[in-house]
C-alpha positions as CSV (number, residue, x, y, z in Angstrom):
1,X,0.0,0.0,0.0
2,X,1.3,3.4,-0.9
3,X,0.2,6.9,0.7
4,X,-2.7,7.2,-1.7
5,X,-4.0,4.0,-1.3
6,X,-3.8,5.0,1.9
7,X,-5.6,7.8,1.4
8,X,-8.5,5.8,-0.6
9,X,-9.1,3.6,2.5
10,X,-9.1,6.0,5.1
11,X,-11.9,8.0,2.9
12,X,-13.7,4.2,1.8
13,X,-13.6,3.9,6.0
14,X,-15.1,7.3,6.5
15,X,-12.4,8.5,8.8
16,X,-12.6,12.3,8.8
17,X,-9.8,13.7,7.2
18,X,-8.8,16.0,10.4
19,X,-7.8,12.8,12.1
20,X,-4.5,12.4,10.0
21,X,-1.9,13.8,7.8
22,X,-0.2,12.0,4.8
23,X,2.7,13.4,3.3
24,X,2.6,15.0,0.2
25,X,-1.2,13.4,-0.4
26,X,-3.9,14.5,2.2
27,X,-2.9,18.1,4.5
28,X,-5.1,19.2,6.1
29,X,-5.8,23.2,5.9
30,X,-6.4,24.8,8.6
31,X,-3.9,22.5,10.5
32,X,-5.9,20.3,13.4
33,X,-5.1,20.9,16.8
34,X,-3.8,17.1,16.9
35,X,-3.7,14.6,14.3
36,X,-1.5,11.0,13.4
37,X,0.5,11.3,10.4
38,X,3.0,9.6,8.3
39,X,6.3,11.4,6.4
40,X,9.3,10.4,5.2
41,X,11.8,10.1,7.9
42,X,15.3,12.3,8.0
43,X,17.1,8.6,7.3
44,X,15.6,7.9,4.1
45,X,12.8,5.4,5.9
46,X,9.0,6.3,7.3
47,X,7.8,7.2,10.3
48,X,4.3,7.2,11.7
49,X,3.2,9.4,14.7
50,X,0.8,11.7,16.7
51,X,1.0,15.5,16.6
52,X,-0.6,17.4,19.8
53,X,-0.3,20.1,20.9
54,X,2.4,21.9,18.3
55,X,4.7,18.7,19.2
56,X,5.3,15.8,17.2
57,X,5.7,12.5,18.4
58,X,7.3,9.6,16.4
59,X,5.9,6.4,17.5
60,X,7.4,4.2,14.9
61,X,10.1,3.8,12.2
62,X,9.5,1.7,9.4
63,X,11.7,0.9,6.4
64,X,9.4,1.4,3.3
65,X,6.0,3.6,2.4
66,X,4.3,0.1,2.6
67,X,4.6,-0.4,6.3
68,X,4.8,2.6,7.2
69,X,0.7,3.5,5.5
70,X,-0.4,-0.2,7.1
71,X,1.0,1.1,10.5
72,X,-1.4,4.0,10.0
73,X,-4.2,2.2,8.7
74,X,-4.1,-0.1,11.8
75,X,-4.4,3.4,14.2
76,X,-7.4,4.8,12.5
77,X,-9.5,2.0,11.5
């Protein structure tokens, strides 16, 4: 699974999109108070985590896209 098929799911599921931020595909504008999200990661691998409160909060590395969007799939639905 990439970021947009991701994406695709999370709508399919009916999670509202203020509950998460995907890289690059789905931003919300104005910026939610708190959110989870997945990004790229400074090494070159993914990360998933929780933003609150103007703080991020990495709660896992993964090595590809692929785990990285199933990691966040798993949190929401």
């Amino acid at each position: 699974m990439d970021r947009h098929a991701l994406h695709a799911a999370l709508m399919e599921a009916a999670i509202p999109g203020g509950y998460y931020r995907i890289e690059g595909v789905h931003e919300p504008v104005p910026t939610p108070p708190d959110f989870l999200f997945v990004r790229r990661a400074a090494d070159g691998g993914w990360e998933t985590g929780a933003y609150e409160r103007g703080r991020d909060e990495v709660l896992a590395h993964h090595p590809d896209e692929a785990a990285a969007c199933a990691h966040l799939l798993r949190l929401l639905v």
